[in-house]
N, C-alpha and C positions, 0 to 999 in steps of 0.2 A: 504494500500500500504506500503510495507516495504523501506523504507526509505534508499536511497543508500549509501553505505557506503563513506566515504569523504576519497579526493584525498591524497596522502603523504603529507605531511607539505614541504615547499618549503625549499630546502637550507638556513641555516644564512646565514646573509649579511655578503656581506667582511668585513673585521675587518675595515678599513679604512674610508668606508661610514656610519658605524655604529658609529663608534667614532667622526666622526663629527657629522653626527644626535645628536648623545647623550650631542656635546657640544652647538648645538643650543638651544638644552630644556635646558640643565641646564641654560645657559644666558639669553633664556626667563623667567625662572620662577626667575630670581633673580634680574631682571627686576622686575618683579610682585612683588616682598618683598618689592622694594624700596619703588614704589609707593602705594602698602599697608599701608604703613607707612607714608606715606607722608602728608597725615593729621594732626597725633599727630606729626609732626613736627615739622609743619607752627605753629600749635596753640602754641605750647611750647615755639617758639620763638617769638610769638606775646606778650605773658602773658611775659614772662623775660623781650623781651627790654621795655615792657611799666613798668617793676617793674625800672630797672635799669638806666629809663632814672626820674624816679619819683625821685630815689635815690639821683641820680647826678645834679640834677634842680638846687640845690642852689649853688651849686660848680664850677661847668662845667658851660659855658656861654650858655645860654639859646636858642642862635641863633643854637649853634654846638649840643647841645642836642635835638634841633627840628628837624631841619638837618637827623640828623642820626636815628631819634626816623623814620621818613615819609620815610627815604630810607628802612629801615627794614620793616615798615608797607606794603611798594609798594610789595619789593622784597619775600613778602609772600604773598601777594597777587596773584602776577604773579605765583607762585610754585602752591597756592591752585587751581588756576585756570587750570594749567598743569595738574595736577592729575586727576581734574574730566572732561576733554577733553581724559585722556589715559583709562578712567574705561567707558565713552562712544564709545570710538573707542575699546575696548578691541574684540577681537575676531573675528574681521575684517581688524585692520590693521597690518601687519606682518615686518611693517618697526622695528622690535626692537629696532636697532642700532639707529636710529633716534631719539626714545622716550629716551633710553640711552642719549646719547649725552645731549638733552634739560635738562634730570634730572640732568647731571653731571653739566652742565651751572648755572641751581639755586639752587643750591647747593652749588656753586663756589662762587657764589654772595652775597648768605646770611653769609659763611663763610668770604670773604673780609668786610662785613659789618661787624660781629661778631670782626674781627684782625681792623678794625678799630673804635672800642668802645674802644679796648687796648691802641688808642694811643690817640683819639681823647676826649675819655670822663675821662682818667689816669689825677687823682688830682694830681699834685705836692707835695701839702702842708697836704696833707688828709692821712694820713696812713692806717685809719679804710675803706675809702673811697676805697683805693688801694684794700685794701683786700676784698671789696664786689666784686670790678670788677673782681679779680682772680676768688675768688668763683663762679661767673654766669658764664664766659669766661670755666672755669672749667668743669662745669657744665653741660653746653651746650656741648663741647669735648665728655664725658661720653655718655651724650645722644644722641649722633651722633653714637659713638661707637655701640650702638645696633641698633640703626634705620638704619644707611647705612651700616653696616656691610658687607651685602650681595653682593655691588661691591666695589673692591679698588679705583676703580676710584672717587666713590660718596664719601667714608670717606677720601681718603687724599685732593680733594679738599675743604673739610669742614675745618677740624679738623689745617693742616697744617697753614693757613691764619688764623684761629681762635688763635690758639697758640703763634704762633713765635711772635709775632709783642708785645706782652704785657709783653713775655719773654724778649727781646729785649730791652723794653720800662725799666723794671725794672733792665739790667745790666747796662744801662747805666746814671742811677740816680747817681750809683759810690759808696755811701757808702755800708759799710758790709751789715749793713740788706738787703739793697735790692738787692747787688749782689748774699746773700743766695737767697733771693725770684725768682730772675731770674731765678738762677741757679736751684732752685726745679722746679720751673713753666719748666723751658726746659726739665726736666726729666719724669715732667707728661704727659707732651705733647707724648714726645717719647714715656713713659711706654702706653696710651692711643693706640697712632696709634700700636704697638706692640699686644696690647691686643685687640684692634680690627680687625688685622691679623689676629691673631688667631682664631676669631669668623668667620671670613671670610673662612679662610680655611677647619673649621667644617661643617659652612651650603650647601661651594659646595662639601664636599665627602659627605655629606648626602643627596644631591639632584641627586648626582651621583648612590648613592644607590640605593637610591627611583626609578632613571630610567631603573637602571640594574633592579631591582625586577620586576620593571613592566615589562621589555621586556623578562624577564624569565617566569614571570606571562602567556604572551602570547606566546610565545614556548611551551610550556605545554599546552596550550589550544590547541594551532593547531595539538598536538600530540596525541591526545583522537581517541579513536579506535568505530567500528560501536558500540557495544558492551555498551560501555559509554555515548555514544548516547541515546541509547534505555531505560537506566538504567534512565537517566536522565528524558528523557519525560515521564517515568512510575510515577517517582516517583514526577514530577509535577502533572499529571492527579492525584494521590492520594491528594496530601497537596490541588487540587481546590476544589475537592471533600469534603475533611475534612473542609476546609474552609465556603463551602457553606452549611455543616452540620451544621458548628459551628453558620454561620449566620442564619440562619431559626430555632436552638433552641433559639437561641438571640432573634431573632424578634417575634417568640412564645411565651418567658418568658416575653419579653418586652408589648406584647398585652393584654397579663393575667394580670398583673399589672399597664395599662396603658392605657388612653382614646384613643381613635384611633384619634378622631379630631383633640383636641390639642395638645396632648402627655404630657397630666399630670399625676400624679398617679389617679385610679381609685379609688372606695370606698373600692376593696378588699387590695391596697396596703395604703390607708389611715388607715385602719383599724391595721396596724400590725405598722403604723408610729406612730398613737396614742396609741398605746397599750407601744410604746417605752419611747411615753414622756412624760406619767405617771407613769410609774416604775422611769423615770431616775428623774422626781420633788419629788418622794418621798423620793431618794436618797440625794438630793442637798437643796431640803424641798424650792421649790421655785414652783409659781400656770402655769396649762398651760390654755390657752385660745383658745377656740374652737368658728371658728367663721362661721355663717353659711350665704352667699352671693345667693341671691333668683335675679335674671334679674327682671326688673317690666316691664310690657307690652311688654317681647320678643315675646309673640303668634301673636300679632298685625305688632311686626317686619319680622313675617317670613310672616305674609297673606298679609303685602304691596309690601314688596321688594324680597320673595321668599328666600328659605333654604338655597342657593346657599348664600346670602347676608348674612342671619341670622349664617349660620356656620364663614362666614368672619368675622363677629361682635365675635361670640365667643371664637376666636382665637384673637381678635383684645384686649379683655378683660384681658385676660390671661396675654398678653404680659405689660397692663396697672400696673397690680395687680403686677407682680410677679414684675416687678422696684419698686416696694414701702417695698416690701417684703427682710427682713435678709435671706442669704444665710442657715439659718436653720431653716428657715420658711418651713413647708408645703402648698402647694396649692394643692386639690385634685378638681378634677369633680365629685359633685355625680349623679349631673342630668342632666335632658334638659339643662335647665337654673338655674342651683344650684351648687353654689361651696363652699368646705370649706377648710379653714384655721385651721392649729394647730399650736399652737406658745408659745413659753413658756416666761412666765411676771412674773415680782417679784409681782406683786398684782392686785388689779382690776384696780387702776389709769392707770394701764402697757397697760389692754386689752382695755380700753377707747381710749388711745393713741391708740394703733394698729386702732380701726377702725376710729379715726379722721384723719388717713394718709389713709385708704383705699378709703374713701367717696370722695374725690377729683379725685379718676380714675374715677370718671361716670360724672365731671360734664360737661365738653365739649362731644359735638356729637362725633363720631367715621366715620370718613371719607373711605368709602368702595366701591371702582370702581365707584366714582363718585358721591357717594350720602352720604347724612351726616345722619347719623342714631344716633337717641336720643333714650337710654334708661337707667337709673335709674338702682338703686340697695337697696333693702331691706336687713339690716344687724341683723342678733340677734348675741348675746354674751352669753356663758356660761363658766363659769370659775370651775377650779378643784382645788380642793376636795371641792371649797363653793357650786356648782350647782350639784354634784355626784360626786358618786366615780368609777362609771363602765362608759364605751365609752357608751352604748346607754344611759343613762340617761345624760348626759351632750350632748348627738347628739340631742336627745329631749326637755332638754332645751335650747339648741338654735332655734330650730328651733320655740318654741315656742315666745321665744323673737323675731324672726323674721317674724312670722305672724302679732304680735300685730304691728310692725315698719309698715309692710303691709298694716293691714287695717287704722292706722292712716293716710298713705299716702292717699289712697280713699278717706279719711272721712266718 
């Protein structure tokens, strides 16, 4: 069925409905910046006043530093608690102005708490003292400046109450120094709010942008003619096409190379792993160890509990083995119930260790829809260039070390 072609694209909207649309999203999403932020905020100001009230303990009377250390501690508490109430109502409640308003309140709150550290925790006698509290008061300013940047409302009631009150504090100590310090502290305050304007006015013509883009984005969309259409669904049916090629030589390449049960390398892709890491010890001159893992009485395990259980165990193993195993360990399947390890050891102590960490994957049962299944495992070890120099002779003397492990098990 040929597909009808879509109707003209409707008129732009008035300019007028459009520009308020446009100013809703921009004050929701600048909304969303606040309280994105609003975390590394509360923390920031957790971490300072507990630095600053550490600072001023011996100085500032201990009752007024407790005081103000538990109003700051609450007053972020209430903030952390607001943000992670607006990121679960996110998407659902459409009160912005509301969540605004709350964010502007503790904001306002933490900031009155910040402008009265200025007055409340301001040593007299302490000069060095004076100037930490600048520095954090400061500080804190700064890092309002890019965390509330994105509404005026949220950085002047921070920043203004954090400010003034320590500037204030310091012109009216009287002498020169501190009338200079007042007078710098009033200038950063200003140069601060100043330069947080300016951030302000950047993020919303760039959130402006962003909304113009997208609503040109979609004008253009609704302008595609039948033609663009058809071009389109062709050339998706090609890329499912290519795609599904892609997957079934994948999972073709992947089978040739790979046990179907477990999804470990098979014997033909072990063969080209061990072919690697024997070139690469002869390069580096360190030994690899080939270890050959034989199931003991898995025949027993399938004629009790059925293949069905027996293959659960043999994925159940894999999954044992390969935790105990370096991320450039191999594990291959060669057989029924036979798997082997290449691994590369600075010596034979290295391969001994390899399998006193493997022997621990068999010693608890294997719990499998219900039933606990016990079986064992026969290990041999042969090591390169001391057991051979080619894969099948170091394959056959493992394996031979692992029959004799075998029949000492019997007795």
């Amino acid at each position: 069925m040929t597909p009808s072609v879509p109707a003209n694209p409707a008129p732009a909207e008035a300019t007028q409905p459009t520009q308020d649309r446009r100013k809703r999203q921009v004050y929701a999403e600048q909304i969303r910046l606040l309280y994105t932020n609003a975390n590394a905020g509360v923390w920031v100001t957790v971490f300072a006043a507990t630095l600053l009230s550490y600072l001023q303990w011996g100085i500032i009377l201990p009752p007024i530093v407790l005081a103000w250390l538990i109003y700051m501690l609450v007053t972020s508490s209430v903030r952390f608690t607001l943000a992670r109430c607006y990121w679960r109502a996110a998407g659902t409640d459409t009160n912005t102005r509301g969540w605004a308003h709350t964010f502007t309140i503790g904001t306002g709150l933490s900031g009155m708490g910040w402008g009265a550290a200025g007055v409340l925790l301001y040593p007299e006698a302490q000069l060095a003292n004076q100037v930490i509290l600048a520095f954090v008061l400061g500080g804190m300013m700064l890092g309002a400046g890019s965390v509330l940047a994105a509404r005026p409302e949220a950085f002047l009631a921070f920043i203004i109450p954090t400010g003034l009150p320590v500037s204030v504090r310091f012109l009216l100590q009287g002498d020169d120094p501190h009338l200079a310090m007042g007078l710098l502290a009033t200038i950063f305050t200003v140069a601060t709010l100043l330069t947080t304007w300016q951030i302000y006015v950047t993020v919303r013509s760039s959130l402006n942008l962003r909304f113009e883009n997208e609503d040109l984005v979609v004008d253009l969309q609704n302008a595609k003619n039948h033609a663009e259409i058809l071009n389109q669904e062709l050339e998706i049916r090609v890329q499912v096409r290519t795609a599904e090629l892609q997957d079934a030589l994948a999972k073709n390449e992947h089978l040739a190379s790979h046990d179907a049960l477990t999804g470990m390398p098979n014997r033909r892709l072990l063969e080209d792993r061990l072919e690697q890491a024997l070139a690469r010890a002869d390069r580096q001159h360190h030994k690899v160890a080939i270890l050959v893992l034989d199931l003991d009485n898995f025949k027993e395990v399938n004629d009790t509990f059925g293949h069905r259980v027996g293959d659960l165990v043999l994925k159940s193993v894999v999954t044992r083995v390969i935790a105990r195993l370096r991320a450039s360990d191999t594990l291959a399947r060669t057989g029924g119930d036979e798997f082997t390890v290449v691994a590369d050891v600075a010596d034979a102590l290295g391969a001994q260790v390899l399998v006193s960490v493997l022997e621990p994957a068999f010693a608890l049962p294997f719990e499998v829809e219900g039933e606990l299944v016990t079986t064992g495992a026969s290990i041999g070890v042969a090591l390169y260039p001391d057991d051979g120099r080619g894969a099948d002779d170091l394959r056959a003397a493992a394996d031979k070390v692992m029959y004799v492990a075998k029949r000492c098990k019997k007795g």
